[in-house]
Kinemage of the C-alpha trace (Angstrom):
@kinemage 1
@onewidth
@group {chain A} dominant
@subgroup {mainchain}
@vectorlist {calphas} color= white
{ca unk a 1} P -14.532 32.548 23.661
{ca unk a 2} L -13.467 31.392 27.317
{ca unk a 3} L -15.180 27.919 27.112
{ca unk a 4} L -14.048 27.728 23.888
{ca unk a 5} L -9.707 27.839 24.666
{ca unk a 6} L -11.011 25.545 27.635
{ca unk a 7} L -11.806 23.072 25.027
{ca unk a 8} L -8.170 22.841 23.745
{ca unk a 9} L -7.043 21.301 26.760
{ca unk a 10} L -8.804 18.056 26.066
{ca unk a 11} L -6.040 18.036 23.393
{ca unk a 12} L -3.254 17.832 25.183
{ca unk a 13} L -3.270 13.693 25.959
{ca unk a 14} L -3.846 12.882 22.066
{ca unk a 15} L -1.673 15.555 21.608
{ca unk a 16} L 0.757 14.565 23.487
{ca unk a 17} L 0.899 11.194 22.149
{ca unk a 18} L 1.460 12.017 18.955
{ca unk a 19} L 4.164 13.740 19.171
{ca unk a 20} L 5.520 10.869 21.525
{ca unk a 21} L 4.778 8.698 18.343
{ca unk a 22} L 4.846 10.306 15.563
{ca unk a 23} L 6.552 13.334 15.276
{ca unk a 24} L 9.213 13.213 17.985
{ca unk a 25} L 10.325 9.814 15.748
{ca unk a 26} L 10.327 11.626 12.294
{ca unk a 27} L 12.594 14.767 13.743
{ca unk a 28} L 14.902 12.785 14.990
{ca unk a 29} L 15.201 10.505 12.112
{ca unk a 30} L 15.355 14.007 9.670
{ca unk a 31} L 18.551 14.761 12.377
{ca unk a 32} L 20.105 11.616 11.590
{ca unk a 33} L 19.978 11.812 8.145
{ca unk a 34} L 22.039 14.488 8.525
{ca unk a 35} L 24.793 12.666 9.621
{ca unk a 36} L 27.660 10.194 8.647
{ca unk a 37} L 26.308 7.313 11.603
{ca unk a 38} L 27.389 3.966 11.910
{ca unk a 39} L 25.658 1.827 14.401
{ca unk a 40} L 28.344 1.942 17.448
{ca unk a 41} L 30.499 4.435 16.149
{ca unk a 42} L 30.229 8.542 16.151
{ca unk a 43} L 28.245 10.581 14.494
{ca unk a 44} L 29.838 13.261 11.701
{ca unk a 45} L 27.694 15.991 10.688
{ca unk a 46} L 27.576 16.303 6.391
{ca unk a 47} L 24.436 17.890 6.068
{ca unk a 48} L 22.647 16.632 2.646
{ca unk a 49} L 25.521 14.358 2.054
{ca unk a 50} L 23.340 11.309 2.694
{ca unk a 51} L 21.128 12.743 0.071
{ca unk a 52} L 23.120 13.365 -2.409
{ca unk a 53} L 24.993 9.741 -1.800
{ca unk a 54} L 21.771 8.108 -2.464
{ca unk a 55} L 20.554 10.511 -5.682
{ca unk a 56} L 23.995 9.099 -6.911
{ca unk a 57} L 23.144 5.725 -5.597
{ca unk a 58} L 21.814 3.430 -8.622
{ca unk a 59} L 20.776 1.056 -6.002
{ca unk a 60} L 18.370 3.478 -4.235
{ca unk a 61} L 16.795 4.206 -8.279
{ca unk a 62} L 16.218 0.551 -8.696
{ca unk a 63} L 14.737 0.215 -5.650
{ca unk a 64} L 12.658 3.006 -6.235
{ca unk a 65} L 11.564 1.813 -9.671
{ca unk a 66} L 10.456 -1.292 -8.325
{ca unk a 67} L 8.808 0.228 -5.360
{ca unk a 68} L 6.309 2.373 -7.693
{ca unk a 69} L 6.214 -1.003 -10.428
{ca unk a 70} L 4.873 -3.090 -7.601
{ca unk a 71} L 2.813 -0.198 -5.542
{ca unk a 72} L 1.096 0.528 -8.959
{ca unk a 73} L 0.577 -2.938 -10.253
{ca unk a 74} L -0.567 -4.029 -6.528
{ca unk a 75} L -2.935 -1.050 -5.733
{ca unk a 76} L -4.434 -0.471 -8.892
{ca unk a 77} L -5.661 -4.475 -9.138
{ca unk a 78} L -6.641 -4.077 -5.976
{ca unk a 79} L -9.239 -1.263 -6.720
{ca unk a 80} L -10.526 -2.972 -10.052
{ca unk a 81} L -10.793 -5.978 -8.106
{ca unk a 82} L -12.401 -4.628 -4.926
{ca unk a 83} L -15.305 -2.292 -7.210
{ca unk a 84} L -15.958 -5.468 -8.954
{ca unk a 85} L -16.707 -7.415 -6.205
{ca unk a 86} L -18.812 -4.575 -4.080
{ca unk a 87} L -20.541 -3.797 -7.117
{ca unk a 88} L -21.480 -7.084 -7.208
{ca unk a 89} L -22.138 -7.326 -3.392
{ca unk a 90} L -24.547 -4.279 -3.838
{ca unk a 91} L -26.055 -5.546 -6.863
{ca unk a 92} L -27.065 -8.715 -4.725
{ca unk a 93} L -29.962 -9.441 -2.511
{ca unk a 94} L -29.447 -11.958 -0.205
{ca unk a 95} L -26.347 -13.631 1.958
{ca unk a 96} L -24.356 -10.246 1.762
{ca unk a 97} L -23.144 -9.778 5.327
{ca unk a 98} L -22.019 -13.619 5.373
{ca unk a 99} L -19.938 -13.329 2.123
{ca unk a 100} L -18.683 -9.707 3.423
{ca unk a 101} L -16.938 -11.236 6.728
{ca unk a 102} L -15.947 -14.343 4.468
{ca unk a 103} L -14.366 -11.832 2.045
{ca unk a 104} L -12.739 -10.148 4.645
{ca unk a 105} L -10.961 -13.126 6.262
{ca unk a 106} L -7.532 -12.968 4.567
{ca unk a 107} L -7.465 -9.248 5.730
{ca unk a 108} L -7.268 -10.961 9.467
{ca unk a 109} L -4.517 -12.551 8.586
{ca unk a 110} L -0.904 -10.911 10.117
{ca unk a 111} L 0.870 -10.442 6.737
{ca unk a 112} L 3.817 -12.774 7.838
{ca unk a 113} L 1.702 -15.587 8.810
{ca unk a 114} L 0.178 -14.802 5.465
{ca unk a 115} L 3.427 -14.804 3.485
{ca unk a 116} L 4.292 -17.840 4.886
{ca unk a 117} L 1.159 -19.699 3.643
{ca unk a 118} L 1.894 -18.073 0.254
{ca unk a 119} L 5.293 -18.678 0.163
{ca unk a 120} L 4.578 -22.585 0.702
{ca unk a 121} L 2.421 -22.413 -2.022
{ca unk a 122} L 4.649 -21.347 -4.314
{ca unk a 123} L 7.792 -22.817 -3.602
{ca unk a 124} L 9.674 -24.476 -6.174
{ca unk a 125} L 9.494 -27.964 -7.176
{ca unk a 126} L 7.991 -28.866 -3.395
{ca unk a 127} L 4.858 -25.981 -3.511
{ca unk a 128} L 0.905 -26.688 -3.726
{ca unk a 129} L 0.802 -25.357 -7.256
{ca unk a 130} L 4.020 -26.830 -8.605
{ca unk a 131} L 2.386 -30.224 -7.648
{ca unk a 132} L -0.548 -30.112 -9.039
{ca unk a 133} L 1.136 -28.809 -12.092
{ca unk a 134} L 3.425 -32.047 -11.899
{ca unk a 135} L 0.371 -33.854 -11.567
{ca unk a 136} L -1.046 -32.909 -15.010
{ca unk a 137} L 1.914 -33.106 -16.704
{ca unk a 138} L 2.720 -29.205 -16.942
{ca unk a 139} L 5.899 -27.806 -16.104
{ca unk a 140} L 5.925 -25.038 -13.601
{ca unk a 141} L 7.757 -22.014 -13.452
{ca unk a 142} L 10.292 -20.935 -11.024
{ca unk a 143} L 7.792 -18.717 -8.995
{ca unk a 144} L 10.090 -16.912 -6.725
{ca unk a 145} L 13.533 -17.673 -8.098
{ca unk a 146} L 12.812 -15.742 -11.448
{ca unk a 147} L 12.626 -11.931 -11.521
{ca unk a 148} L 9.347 -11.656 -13.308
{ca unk a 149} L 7.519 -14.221 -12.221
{ca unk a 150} L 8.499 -13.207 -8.054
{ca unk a 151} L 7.278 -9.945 -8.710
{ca unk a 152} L 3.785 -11.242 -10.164
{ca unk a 153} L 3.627 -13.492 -6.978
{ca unk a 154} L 4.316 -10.686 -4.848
{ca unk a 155} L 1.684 -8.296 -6.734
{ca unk a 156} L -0.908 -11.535 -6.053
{ca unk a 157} L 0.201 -12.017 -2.170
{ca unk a 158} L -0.122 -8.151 -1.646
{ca unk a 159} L -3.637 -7.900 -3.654
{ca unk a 160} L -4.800 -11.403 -1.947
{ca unk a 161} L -4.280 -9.942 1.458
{ca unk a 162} L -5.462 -6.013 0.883
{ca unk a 163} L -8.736 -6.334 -1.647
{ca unk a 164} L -11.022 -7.121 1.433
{ca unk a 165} L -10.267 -4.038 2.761
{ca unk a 166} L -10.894 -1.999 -0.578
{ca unk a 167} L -14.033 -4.049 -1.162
{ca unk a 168} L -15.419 -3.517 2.412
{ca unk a 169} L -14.664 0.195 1.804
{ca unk a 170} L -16.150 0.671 -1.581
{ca unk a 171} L -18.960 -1.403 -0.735
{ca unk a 172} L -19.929 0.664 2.312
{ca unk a 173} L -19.423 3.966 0.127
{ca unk a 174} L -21.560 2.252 -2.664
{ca unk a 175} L -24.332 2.116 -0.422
{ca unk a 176} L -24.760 5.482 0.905
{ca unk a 177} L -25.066 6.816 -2.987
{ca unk a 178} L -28.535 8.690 -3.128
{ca unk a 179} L -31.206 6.510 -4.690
{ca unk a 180} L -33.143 9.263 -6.240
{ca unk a 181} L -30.072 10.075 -8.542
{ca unk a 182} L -29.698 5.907 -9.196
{ca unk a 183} L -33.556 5.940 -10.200
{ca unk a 184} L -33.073 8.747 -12.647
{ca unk a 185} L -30.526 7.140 -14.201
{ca unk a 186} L -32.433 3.733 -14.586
{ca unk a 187} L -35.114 5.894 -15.910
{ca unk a 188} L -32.867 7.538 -18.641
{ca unk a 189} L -31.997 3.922 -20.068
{ca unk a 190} L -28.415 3.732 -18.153
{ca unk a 191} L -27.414 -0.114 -17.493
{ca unk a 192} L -24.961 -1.332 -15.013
{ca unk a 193} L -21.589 0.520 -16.534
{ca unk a 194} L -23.241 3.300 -17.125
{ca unk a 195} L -24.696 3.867 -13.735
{ca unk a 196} L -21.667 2.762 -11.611
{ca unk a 197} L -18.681 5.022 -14.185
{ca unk a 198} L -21.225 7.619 -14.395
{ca unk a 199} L -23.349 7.992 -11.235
{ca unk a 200} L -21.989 6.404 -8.200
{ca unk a 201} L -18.106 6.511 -8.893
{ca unk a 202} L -18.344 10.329 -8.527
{ca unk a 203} L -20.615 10.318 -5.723
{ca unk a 204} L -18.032 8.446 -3.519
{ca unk a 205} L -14.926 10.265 -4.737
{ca unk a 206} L -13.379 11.157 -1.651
{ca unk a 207} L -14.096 8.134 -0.602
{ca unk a 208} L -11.911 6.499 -3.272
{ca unk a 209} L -9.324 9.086 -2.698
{ca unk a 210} L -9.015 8.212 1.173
{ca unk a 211} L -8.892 4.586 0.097
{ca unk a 212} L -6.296 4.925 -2.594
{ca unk a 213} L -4.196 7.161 -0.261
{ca unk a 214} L -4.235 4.447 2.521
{ca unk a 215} L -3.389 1.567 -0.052
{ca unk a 216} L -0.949 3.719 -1.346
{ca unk a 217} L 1.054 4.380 1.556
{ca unk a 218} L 1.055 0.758 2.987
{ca unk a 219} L 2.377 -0.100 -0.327
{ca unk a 220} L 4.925 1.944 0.093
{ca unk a 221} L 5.676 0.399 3.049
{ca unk a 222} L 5.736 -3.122 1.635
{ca unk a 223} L 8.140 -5.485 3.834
{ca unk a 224} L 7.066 -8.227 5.701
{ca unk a 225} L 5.227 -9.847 2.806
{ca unk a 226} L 8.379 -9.459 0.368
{ca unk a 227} L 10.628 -10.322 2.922
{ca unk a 228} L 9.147 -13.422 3.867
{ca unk a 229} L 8.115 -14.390 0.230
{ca unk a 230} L 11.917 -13.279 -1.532
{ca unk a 231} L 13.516 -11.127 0.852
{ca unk a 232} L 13.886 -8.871 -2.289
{ca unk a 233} L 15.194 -11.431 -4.545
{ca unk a 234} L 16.028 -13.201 -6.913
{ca unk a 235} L 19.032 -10.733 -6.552
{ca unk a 236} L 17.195 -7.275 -6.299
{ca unk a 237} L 14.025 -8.033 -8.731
{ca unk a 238} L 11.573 -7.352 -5.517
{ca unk a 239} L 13.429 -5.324 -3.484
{ca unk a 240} L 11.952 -1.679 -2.515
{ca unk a 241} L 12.463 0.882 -0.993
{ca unk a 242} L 11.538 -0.665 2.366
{ca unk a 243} L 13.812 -3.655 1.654
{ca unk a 244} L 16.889 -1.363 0.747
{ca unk a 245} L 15.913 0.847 4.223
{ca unk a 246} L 16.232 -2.317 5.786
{ca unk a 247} L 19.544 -3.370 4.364
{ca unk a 248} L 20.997 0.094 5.367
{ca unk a 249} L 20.174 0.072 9.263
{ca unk a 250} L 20.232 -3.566 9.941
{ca unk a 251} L 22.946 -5.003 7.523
{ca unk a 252} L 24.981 -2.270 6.870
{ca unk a 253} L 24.832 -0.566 9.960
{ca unk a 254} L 24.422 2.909 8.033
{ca unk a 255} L 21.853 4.771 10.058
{ca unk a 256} L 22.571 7.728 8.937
{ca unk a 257} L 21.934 6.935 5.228
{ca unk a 258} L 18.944 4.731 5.964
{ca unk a 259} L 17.427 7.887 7.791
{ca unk a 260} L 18.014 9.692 4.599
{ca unk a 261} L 16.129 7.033 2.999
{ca unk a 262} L 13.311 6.715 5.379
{ca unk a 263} L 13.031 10.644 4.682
{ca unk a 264} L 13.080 9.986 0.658
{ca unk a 265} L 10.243 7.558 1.032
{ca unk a 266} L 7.960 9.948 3.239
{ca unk a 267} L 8.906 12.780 0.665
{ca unk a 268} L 8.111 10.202 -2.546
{ca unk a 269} L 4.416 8.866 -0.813
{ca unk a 270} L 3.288 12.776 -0.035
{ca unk a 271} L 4.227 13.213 -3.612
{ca unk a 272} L 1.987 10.435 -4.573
{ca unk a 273} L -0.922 11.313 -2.395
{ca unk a 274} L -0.805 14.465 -4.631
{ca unk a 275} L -0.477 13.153 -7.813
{ca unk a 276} L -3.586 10.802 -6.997
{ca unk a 277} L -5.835 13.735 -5.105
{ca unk a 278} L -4.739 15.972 -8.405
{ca unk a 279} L -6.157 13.086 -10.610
{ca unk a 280} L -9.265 12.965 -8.745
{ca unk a 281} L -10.008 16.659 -8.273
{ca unk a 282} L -8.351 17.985 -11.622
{ca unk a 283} L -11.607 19.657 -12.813
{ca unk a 284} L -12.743 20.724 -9.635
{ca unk a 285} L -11.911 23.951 -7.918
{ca unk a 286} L -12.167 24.134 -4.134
{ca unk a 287} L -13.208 20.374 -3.232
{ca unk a 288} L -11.820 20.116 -0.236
């Protein structure tokens, strides 16, 4: 039992630095959001006032309806995408490891550099796809001055970037599904649908869930990419929570109220994470 308390002090250093990190960071941004803070001028203590300015706030619902549009929209082509592709990586039998780091490539790439490249390629009038367009004699859209079609480029830049990483992932858990149970199946007269909705999906469950809850929570943190590609425009068709946050600290000098926010959106993710391990697990009893 002696040895055993000894062991806790080898986590003091990662300890440590987590609360450096993470937790000393989120207090004192919960403290802030309790007050009426400016950038530069002094703080006034209201409590929940922030919160119940932006419950009132029809900018913060907008913002928040987009957020879960594009975080939904985003992640969930993502995962079709990404079980597609592994599927088919695991169905193949030769030249997987070379098309797996090819695959992974745009997940290298920093998402601003990334955004950048996009955003050239769409650009109006001037953009890689608007000229080939001109060049057969179609007439493009306006890809990120029009609400609609900026939030299906944003979607496509957020899926382009992030479906390596689901498809390395679901790959790797395809792979460690027990062959005797794959066999039995074959055996039984299951095809390909059958044997992946059936058989291996529920195998790697958790590892779904731990995928979807990462995806999920970068999403929610969706900036750079938007704010490079529309910088939440065309007027506020793209802009989330993350965008709005933004605005509050940096443009409007409202700390306070952008603490509140930053608060919101860690309250609105856990709430997600939930929602999604409840999906997963709602038949099972004691799975984790």
């Amino acid at each position: 039992m002696h040895a055993q308390r000894g062991l806790w002090l080898f986590l003091v250093p990662s300890g440590s630095v987590l609360t450096l990190v993470l937790l000393y960071p989120l207090g004192y941004a919960f403290y802030l959001s309790l007050f009426n803070y400016y950038l530069g001028a002094e703080p006034i203590f209201i409590g929940l006032g922030n919160y119940i300015a932006l419950l009132q706030d029809e900018r913060f619902w907008s913002s928040l309806r987009t957020t879960l549009l594009l975080v939904g929209a985003s992640v969930s082509l993502q995962f079709v995408l990404g079980l597609a592709v592994a599927f088919g990586l695991y169905k193949l039998t030769f030249a997987t490891k070379a098309l797996n780091v090819l695959l992974f490539l745009p997940h290298v790439v920093t998402p601003v550099v990334a955004a950048l490249f996009l955003r050239w390629i769409f650009m109006g009038r001037f953009g890689l796809i608007d000229a080939i367009l001109i060049g057969l004699n179609i007439f493009p859209p306006d890809w990120l001055g029009s609400p609609n079609w900026a939030r299906l480029v944003v979607v496509l830049a957020e899926s382009w970037q992030f479906t390596p990483f689901m498809i390395i992932v679901l790959y790797a858990g395809l792979n460690t599904v027990d062959q005797s149970q794959i066999e039995s199946a074959r055996m039984d007269g299951a095809g390909n649908w059958m044997l992946l909705t059936r058989v291996m999906l529920p195998a790697i469950r958790p590892l779904i869930l731990f995928v979807l809850a990462i995806r999920i929570m970068d999403s929610f943190r969706f900036f750079d990419t938007i704010y490079v590609l529309t910088a939440g425009g065309p007027g506020t068709a793209t802009e989330t929570v993350t965008i709005y946050t933004y605005a509050l600290g940096f443009r409007l000098l409202e700390v306070g109220k952008a603490s509140a926010l930053g608060v919101l959106t860690l309250l609105i993710t856990a709430t997600a994470i939930a929602l999604v391990i409840a999906f997963l697990y709602r038949r099972e009893k004691g799975a984790f």
